[in-house]
C-alpha angles and dihedrals in degrees: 000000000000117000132254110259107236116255104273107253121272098239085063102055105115113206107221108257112254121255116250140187127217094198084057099045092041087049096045090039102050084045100061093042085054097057115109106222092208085060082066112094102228097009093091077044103063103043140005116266112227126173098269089058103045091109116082093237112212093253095066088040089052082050106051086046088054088218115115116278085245089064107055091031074056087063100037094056087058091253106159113215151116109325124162126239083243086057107054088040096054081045089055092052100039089059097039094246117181121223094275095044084044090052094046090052092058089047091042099047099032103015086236135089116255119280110252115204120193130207134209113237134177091228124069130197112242138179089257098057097049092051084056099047090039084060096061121106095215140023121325143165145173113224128187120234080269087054086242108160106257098164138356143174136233097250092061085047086060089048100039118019098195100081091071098092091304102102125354091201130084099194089043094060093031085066108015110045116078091218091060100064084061108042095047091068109236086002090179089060114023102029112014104061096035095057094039082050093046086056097049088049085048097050088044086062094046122023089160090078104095085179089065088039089060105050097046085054094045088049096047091052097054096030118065087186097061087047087054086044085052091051094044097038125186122190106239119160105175137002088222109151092012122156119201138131144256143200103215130184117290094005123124091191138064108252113222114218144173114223120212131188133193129185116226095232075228086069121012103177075068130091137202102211133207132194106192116181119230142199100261085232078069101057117097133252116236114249 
């Protein structure tokens, strides 16, 4: 009988190389060198840009994405491998992509086109409501009673880019993406704790949306800030005559605005949405 070969030692157990794509790694590369800080709402915020900083580094993408700086330096190095539908999408906005870069990064990372999911609502986007959104002089959108996008205008995709194909749901970017604690201006006083509270309100009135269900408990497992809102609760329906401030692409300086808010008699759990700048002599003092 011959004898069994000892297991080779674990030391010299080599682990395959990973695959990896140029065409990935030069796309997702040339993409980030192209971004404009200033085009980042917050980042211009948060720190002076000199000459030596005018490039968006990894790090910060990996951190406006909120994955691990492994991860996306994984993808820019061309390494093929698992990446989740979130992630590349996180990815598309963070770099600005447009529909067709956005498109060639999902070929390119996971060789298929993004998942789509679609979600009953009980409003529809119509003609109508897009001609009305479209006439308005400042930013304007149409949300569901699960504040899924239904309609928006071009003013509020200058403002927030992540309307154009990124992310379909206000309250998902509002707590899971990094970029939104900086451009809505003291995000953990003025904005944070009022929307968490609007969805609890929401959710009071229909416990039967399971669309609404889902997305309170998605965002209370990835953000620690909307558990401590649901622990210190506040009863907060609408935002309607709010002032409150924002840092917005390629301003220096917080823009003041009054939000205001109005219900389609059709659906109304759903909400047309305003966002009117103001002269900062016009907003009001707390009480």
């Amino acid at each position: 009988m011959t004898a069994h070969q000892p297991p080779p030692d674990a030391t010299t157990v080599r682990q395959p190389p990973p695959e990896l794509s140029d065409d990935l790694a030069r796309h997702v590369k040339a993409w980030r060198l192209r971004l404009n800080p200033d085009e980042i709402p917050g980042l211009h915020a948060e720190r002076p840009r000199t000459r030596r900083n005018r490039r968006v580094s990894k790090e910060t993408v990996a951190a406006l994405t909120s994955y691990s700086v492994g991860w996306y330096s994984a993808l820019e190095r061309g390494v093929l491998q698992n990446y989740s539908d979130d992630f590349l999408t996180r990815v598309a906005y963070t770099l600005r992509l447009n529909e067709a870069e956005k498109s060639m990064l999902f070929f390119l990372a996971t060789g298929h086109a993004l998942t789509i999911t679609v979600h009953q609502s009980r409003m529809r986007s119509t003609p109508t409501i897009q001609r009305i959104v479209d006439a308005q002089p400042w930013p304007a959108y149409v949300n569901d009673e699960a504040w899924d996008l239904i309609a928006h205008n071009e003013h509020m995709s200058k403002w927030f880019p992540w309307v154009e194909a990124h992310e379909n749901n206000i309250m998902r970017w509002v707590f899971t993406f990094p970029e939104a604690r900086t451009q809505l201006h003291r995000w953990d006083t003025d904005w944070g704790p009022q929307m968490f509270a609007q969805m609890q309100f929401a959710h009071a009135r229909q416990p039967e949306n399971k669309r609404l269900a889902d997305l309170i408990e998605e965002i209370l497992d990835v953000n620690p800030d909307a558990r401590l809102f649901q622990q210190q609760p506040i009863t907060y329906p609408h935002p309607d005559g709010d002032h409150r401030y924002l840092h917005l692409p390629l301003h220096k300086r917080l823009q003041p605005i009054e939000l205001i808010a109005f219900a389609p008699m059709r659906a109304q759990a759903s909400r047309m949405m305003m966002l009117v700048p103001i002269e900062r002599d016009e907003v009001k003092k707390p009480q």
